[in-house]
C-alpha positions as CSV (number, residue, x, y, z in Angstrom):
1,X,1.7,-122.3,-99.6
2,X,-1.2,-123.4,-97.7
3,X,-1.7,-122.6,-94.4
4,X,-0.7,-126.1,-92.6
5,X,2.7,-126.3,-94.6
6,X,3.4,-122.5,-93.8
7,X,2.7,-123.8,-89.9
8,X,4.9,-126.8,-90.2
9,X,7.8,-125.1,-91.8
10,X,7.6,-122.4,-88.8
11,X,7.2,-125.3,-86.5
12,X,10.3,-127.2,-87.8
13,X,12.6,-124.5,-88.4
14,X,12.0,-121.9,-85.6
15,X,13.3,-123.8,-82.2
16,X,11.8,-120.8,-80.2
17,X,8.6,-121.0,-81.7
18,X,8.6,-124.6,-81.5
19,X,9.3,-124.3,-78.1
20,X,6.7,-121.6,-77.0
21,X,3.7,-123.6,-78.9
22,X,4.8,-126.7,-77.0
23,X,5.4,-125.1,-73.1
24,X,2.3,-122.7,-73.4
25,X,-0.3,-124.4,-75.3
26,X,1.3,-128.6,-75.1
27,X,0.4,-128.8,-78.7
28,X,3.5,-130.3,-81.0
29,X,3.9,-130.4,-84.9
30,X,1.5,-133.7,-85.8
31,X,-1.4,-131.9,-83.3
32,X,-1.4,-129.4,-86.4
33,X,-4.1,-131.2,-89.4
34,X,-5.9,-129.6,-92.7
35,X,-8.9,-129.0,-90.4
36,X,-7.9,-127.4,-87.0
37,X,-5.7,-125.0,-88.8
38,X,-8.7,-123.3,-90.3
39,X,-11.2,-123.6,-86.9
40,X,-11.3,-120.8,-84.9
41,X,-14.3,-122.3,-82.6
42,X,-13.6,-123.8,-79.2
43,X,-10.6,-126.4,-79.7
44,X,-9.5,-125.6,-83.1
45,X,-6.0,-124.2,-83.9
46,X,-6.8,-121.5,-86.2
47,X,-5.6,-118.9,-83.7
48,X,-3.2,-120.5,-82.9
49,X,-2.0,-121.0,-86.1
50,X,-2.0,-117.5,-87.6
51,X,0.3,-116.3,-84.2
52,X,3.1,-119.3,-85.8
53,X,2.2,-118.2,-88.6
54,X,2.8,-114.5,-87.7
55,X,6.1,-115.3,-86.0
56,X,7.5,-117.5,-88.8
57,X,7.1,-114.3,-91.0
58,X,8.8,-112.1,-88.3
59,X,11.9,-114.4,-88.2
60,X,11.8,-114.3,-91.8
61,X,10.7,-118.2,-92.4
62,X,7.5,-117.1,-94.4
63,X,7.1,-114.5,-96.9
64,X,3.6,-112.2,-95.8
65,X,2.4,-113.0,-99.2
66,X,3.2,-116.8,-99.9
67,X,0.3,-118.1,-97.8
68,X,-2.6,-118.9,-99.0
């Protein structure tokens, strides 16, 4: 799975994490593209998506070794 489907299936199924991306860092599902999941300079998401990312396979959404 690559790593934007892996954050949009955290994102759609995990109400809490949904929730904490959205009231800490105002950035919703469609924010999330092929490019700013991977940037890790000033305003890309690539932090931010390895911590949904992390979470998802904490809650048991994601399987550790599934993403690509």
């Amino acid at each position: 799975m690559e790593k934007l489907e892996a954050v949009q299936k955290v994102l759609r199924f995990s109400t809490s994490t949904r929730e904490w991306c959205e009231g800490d860092y105002s950035i919703y599902f469609d924010d999330f593209d092929e490019q700013n999941v991977g940037d890790y300079n000033s305003g890309g998401y690539g932090d931010l998506a390895d911590e949904i990312i992390e979470r998802g396979i904490e809650e048991g959404l994601l399987e550790e070794n599934e993403i690509e």
